[in-house]
GUTOR-118070 format. One record per residue (C-alpha): residue in three letters; x, y, z; residue number from 0. Coordinates in Angstrom, 3 decimals. Each point is the difference from the previous one (the first is absolute). Example, Ala and Ser with C-alpha at 12.3 -4.5 7.8 and 13.67 -1.06 7.14 Angstrom:
+-----+----------+----------+----------+-----+
!   r !        u !        v !        w !   k !
+-----+----------+----------+----------+-----+
! ALA !   12.300 !   -4.500 !    7.800 !   0 !
! SER !    1.370 !    3.440 !   -0.660 !   1 !
+-----+----------+----------+----------+-----+
END
This chain:
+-----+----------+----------+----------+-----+
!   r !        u !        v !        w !   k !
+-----+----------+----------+----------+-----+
! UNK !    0.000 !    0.000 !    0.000 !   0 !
! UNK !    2.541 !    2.224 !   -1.234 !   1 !
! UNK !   -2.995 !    3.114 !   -0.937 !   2 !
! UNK !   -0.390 !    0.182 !    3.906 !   3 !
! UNK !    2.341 !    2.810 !    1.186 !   4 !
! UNK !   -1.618 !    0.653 !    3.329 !   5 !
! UNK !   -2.046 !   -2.042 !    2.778 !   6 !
! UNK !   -2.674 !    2.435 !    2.511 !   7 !
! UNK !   -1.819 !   -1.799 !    2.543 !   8 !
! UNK !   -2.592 !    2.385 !    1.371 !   9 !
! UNK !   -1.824 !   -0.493 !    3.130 !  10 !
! UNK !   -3.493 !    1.237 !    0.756 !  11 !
! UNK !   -0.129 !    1.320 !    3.121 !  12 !
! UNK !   -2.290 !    1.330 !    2.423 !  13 !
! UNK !    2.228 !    2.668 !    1.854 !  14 !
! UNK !    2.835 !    1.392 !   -2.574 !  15 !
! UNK !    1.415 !    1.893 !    2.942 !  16 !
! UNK !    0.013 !   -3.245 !    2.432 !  17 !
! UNK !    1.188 !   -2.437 !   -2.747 !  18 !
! UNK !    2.807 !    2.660 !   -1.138 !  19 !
! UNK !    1.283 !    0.166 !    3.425 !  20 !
! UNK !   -0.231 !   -3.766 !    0.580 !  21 !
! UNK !    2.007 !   -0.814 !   -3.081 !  22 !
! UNK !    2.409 !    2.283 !    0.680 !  23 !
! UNK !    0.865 !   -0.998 !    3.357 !  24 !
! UNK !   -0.014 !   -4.187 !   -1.576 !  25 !
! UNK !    2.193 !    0.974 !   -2.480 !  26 !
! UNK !    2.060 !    2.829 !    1.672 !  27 !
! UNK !   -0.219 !    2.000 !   -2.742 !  28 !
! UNK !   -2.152 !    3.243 !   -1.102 !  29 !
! UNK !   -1.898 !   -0.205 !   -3.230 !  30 !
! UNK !    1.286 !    1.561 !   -2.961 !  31 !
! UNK !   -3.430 !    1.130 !   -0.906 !  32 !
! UNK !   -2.578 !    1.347 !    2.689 !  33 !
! UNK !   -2.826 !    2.119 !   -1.474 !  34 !
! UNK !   -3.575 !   -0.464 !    0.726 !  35 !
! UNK !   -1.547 !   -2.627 !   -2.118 !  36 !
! UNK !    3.629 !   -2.084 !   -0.334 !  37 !
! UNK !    2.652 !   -0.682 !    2.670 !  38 !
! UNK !    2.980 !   -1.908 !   -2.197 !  39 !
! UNK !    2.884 !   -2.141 !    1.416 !  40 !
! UNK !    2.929 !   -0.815 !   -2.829 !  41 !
! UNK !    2.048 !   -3.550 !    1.331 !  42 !
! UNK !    1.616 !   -0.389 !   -3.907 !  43 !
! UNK !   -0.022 !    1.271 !   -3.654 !  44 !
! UNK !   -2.282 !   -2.346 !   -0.239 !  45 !
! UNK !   -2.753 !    0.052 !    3.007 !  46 !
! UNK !   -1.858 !    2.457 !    1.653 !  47 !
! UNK !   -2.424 !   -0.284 !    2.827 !  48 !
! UNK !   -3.053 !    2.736 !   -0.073 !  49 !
! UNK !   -2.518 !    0.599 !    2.827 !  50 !
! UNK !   -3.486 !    1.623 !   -1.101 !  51 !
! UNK !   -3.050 !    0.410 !    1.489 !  52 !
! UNK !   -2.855 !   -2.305 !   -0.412 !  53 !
! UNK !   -2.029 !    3.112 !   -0.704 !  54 !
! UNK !    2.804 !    1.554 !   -2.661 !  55 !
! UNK !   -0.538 !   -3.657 !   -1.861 !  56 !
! UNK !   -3.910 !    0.049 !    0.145 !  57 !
! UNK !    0.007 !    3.140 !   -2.497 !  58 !
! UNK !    1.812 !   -1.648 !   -2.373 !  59 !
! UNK !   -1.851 !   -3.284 !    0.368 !  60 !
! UNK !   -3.103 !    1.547 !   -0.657 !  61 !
! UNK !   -2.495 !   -2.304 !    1.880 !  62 !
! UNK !    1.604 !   -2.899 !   -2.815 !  63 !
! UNK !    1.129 !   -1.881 !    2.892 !  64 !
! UNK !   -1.008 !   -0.116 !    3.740 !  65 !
! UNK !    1.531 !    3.058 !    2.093 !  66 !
! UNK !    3.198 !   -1.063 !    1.268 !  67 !
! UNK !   -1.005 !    0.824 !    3.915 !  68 !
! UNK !   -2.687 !   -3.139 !   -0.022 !  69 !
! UNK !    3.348 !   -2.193 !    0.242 !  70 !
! UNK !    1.318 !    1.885 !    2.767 !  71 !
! UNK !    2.050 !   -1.998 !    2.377 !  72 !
! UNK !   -0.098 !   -3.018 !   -2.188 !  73 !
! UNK !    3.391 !   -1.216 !   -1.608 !  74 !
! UNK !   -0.387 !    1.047 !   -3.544 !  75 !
! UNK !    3.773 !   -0.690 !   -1.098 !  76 !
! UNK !    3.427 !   -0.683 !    1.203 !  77 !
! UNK !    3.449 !    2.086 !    0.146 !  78 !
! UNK !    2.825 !   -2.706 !    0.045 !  79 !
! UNK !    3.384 !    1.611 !    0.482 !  80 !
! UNK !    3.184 !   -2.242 !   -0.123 !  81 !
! UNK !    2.192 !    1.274 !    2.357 !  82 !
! UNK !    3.568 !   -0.031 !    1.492 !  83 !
! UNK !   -0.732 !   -0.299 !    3.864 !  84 !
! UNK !   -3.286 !   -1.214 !    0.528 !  85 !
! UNK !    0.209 !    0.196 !    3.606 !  86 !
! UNK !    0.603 !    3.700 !   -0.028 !  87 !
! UNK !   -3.181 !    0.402 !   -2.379 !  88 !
! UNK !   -1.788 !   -1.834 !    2.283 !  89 !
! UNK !    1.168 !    1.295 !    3.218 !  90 !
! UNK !   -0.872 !    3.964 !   -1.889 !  91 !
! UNK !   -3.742 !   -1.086 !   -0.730 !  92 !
! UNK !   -0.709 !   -1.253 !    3.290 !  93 !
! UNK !    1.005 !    3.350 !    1.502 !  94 !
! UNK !   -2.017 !    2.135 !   -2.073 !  95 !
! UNK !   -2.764 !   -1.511 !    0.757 !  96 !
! UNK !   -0.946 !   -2.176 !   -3.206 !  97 !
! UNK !   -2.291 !   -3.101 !    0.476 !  98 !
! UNK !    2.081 !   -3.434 !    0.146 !  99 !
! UNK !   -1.409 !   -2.641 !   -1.979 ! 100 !
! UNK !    2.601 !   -2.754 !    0.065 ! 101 !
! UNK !    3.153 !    0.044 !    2.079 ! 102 !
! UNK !    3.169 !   -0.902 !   -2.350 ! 103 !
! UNK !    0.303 !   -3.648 !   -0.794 ! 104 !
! UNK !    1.145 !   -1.680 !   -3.144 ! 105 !
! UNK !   -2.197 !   -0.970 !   -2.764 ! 106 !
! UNK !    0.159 !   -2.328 !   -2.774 ! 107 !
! UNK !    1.091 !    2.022 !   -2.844 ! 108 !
! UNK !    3.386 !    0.984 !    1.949 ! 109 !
! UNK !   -0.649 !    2.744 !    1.972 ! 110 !
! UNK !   -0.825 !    0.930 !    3.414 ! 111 !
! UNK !   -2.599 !    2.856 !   -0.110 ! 112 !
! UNK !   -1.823 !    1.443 !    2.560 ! 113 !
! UNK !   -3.580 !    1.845 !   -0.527 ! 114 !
! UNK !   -1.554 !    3.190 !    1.032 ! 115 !
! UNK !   -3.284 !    1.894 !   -0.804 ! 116 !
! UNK !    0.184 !    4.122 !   -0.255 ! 117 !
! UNK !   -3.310 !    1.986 !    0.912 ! 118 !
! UNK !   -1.788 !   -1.053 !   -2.944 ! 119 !
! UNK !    0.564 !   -3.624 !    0.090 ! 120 !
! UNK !    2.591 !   -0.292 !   -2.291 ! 121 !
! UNK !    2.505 !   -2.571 !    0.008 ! 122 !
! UNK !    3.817 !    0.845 !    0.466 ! 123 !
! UNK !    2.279 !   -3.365 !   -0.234 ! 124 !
! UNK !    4.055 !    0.810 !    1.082 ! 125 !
! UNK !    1.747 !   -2.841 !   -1.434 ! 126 !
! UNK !    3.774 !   -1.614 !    0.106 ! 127 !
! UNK !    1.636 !   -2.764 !   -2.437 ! 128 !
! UNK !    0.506 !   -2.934 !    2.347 ! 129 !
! UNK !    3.535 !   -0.768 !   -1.312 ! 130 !
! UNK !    0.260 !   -3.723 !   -0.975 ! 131 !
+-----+----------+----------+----------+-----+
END
């Protein structure tokens, strides 16, 4: 897939404030873009994570799909971030408060990941290679 140049995840969210601040303090970073409507967090040259509100979404939508806030709190996709020090990662989202889901163990496609939740239910996985 060679025409793909750039990946966005975007997150609906309920709070842009809350989930800004949140994200900031899991990745210990401060977005690159924070204007209302889009709160932007560049890891690459190749993927960016934005934050919107569920409300910001819903205009563009149009009523074609159900508004984004009637799936509040229920995991509606998941962040998995390989990383070098998963202990660390997981040690910095239990102190700012994010939910735990699974405690780090290893799993059968050779890595141990651990699992947390953000305010709007969704899914953050911190994983590590097992070395074999």
């Amino acid at each position: 897939m060679n025409h793909i140049k750039l990946v966005e995840t975007i997150l609906y969210v309920e709070n842009q404030q809350t989930s800004t601040d949140f994200y900031s303090k899991l990745f210990k970073q401060q977005p690159n873009l924070n204007v209302p409507g889009m709160t932007e967090f560049v890891f690459s040259d190749f993927f960016k994570l934005g934050i919107m509100p569920n409300n910001g979404i819903a205009k563009i939508l149009l009523n074609n799909t159900p508004h984004p806030s009637l799936a509040n709190g229920i995991p509606k996709c998941e962040l998995y971030f390989v990383v070098d020090n998963i202990e660390d990662e997981f040690d910095n989202a239990i102190k700012i408060g994010a939910k735990l889901i699974s405690e780090i163990k290893p799993r059968d496609w050779g890595d141990k990941v651990c699992y947390f939740a953000d305010c709007d239910g969704h899914i953050i996985a911190f994983a590590q290679k097992i070395l074999q």
